[in-house]
C-alpha positions as CSV (number, residue, x, y, z in Angstrom):
1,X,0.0,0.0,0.0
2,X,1.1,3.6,-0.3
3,X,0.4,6.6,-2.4
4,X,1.0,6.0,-6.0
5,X,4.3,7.1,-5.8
6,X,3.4,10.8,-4.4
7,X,5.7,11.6,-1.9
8,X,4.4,15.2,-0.1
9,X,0.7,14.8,1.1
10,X,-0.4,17.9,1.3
11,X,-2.3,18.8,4.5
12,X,-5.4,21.2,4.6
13,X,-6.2,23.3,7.4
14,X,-8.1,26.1,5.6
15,X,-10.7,25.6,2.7
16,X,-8.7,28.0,0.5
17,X,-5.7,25.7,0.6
18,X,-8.6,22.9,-0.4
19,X,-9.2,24.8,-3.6
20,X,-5.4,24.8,-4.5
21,X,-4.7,21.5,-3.8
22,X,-8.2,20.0,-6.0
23,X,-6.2,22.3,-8.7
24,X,-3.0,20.3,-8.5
25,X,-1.8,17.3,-9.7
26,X,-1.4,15.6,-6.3
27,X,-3.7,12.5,-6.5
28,X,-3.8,12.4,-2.3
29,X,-4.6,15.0,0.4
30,X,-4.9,15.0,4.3
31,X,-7.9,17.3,5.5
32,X,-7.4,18.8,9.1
33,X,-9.8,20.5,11.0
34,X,-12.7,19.7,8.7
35,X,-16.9,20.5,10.4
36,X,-18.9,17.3,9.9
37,X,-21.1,20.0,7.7
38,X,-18.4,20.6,5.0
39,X,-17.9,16.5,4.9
40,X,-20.6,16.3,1.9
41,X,-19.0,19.3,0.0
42,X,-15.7,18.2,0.5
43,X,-16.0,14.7,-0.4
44,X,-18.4,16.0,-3.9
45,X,-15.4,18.2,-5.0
46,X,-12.7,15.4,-4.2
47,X,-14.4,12.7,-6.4
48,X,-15.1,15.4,-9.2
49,X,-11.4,15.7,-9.0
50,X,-10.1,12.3,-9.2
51,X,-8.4,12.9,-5.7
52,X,-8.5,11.0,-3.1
53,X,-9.0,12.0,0.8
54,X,-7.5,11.2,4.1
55,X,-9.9,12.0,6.9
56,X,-8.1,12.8,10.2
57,X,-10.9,11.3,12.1
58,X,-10.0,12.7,16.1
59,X,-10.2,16.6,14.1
60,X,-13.6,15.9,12.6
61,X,-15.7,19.1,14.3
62,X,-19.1,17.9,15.3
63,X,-18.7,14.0,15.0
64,X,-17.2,12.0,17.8
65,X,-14.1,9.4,17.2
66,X,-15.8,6.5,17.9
67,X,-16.4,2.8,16.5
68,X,-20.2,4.5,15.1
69,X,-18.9,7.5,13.7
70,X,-15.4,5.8,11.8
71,X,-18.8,3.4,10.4
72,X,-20.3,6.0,9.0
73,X,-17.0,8.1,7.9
74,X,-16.1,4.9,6.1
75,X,-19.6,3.5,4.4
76,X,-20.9,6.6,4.0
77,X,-18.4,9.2,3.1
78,X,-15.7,6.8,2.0
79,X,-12.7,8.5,2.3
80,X,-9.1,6.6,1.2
81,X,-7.8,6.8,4.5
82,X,-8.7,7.6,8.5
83,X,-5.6,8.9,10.5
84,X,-6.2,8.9,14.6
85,X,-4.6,8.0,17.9
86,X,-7.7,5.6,18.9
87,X,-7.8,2.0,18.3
88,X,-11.4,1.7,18.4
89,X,-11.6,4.4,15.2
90,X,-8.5,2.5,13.5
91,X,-9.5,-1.2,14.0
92,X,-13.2,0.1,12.0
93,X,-11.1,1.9,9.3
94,X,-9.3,-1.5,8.8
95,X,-12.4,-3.8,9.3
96,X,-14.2,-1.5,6.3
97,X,-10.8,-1.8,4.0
98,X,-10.0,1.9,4.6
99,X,-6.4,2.9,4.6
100,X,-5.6,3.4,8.4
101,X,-3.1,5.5,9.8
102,X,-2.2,6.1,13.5
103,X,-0.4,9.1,14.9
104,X,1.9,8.9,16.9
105,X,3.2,11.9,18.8
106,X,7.0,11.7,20.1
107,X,6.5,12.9,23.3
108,X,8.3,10.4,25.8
109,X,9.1,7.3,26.3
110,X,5.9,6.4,28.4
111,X,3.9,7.7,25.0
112,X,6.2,6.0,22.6
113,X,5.6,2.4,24.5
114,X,1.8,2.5,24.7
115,X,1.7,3.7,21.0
116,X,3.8,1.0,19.8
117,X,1.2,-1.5,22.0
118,X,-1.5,0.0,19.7
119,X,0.3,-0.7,16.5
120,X,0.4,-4.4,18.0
121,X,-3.4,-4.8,18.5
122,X,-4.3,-3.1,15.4
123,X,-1.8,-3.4,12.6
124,X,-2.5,0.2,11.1
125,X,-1.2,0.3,7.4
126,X,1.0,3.2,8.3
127,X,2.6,5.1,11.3
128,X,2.4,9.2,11.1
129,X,5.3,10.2,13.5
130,X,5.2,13.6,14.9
131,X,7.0,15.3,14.8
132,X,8.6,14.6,11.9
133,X,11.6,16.3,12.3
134,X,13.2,13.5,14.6
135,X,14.8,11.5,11.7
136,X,16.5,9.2,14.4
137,X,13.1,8.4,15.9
138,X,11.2,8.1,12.3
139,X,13.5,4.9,11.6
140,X,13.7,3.5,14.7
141,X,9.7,4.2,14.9
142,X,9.7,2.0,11.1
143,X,12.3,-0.6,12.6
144,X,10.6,-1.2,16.1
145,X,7.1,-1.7,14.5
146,X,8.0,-3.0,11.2
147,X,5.3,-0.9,9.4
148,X,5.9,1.8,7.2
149,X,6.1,5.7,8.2
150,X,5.2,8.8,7.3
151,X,5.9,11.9,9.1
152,X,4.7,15.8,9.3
153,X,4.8,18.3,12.2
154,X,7.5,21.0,12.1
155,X,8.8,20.1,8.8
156,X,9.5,23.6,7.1
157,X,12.5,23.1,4.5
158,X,13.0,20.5,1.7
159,X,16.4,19.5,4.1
160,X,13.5,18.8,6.3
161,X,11.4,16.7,3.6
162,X,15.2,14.7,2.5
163,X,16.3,13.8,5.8
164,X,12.7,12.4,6.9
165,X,12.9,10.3,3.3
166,X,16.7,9.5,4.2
167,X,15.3,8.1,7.8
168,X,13.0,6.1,5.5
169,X,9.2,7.8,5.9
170,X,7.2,6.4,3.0
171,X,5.9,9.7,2.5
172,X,5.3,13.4,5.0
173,X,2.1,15.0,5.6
174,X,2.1,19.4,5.5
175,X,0.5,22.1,5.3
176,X,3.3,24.2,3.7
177,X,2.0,25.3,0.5
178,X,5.7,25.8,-0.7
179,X,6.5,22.3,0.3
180,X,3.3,20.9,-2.0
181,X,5.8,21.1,-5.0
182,X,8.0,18.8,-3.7
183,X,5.9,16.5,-5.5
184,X,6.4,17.7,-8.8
185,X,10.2,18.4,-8.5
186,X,11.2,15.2,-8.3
């Protein structure tokens, strides 16, 4: 599994930034920080465009991250992907063949150990380490769990971008608009 070779997913906090990227030639996107009203819009436009969507389930405004609500996300909205820190949204992403992606956020080494017990029990497709600017931790994160990475938070140069490929993330997640052409570049 991965991202048909697309290496910068480009990560939407703001509706104009949505506009850009349905104008590129990036097949995937991350949407942040989404209201459960814009899902139906969002999802319209996404299809229209060939794209295809990663939902980051726990950021969904007005829906709660639960087992009903990742049901619905997938059957009825269908998006390619669900990224989230709960098992109960990520084991329904993966029991409704939807690309599921945990976050995990290097905070310590109490966090790091109960994250890497969740990867156990649910077997996401991918890891998103955060932040991804801890190229040490991103392979070591890839090695520990064998499951592939990707990475985002804080990255804010292409050095950025190459030393989270050179740690071995399958791909990085931002909202950087000048990092979006990374894409395209190479």
């Amino acid at each position: 599994m991965d991202f048909n070779g697309q290496k910068v997913l480009p990560a939407i906090k703001r509706m104009k930034d949505f506009e850009k990227v349905i104008s590129n030639n990036d097949e995937y996107m991350v949407m942040l920080d989404l209201h459960i009203a814009q899902l139906g819009a969002v999802m319209s436009h996404v299809r229209k465009a060939g794209k295809k969507v990663i939902l980051h389930a726990d950021m969904i405004q007005g829906l709660r991250n639960d087992k009903y609500s990742t049901e619905f996300l997938c059957q009825q909205v269908k998006p390619a992907g669900l990224i989230s820190t709960r098992g109960d949204v990520l084991r329904t992403a993966k029991k409704n063949n939807v690309m599921a992606i945990q976050r995990l956020f290097l905070l310590d080494t109490i966090a790091l150990e109960t994250s890497y017990k969740l990867v156990e029990q649910i077997e996401p497709d991918f890891i998103e380490v955060l932040p991804g600017v801890i190229p040490q931790y991103i392979e070591k994160v890839r090695k520990d769990t064998k499951t592939e990475v990707i990475t985002g938070g804080l990255i804010e140069t292409e050095e950025d971008v190459m030393r989270a490929f050179d740690a071995g993330a399958r791909a990085i997640t931002t909202s950087r608009e000048d990092l979006w052409k990374f894409n395209s570049m190479n």
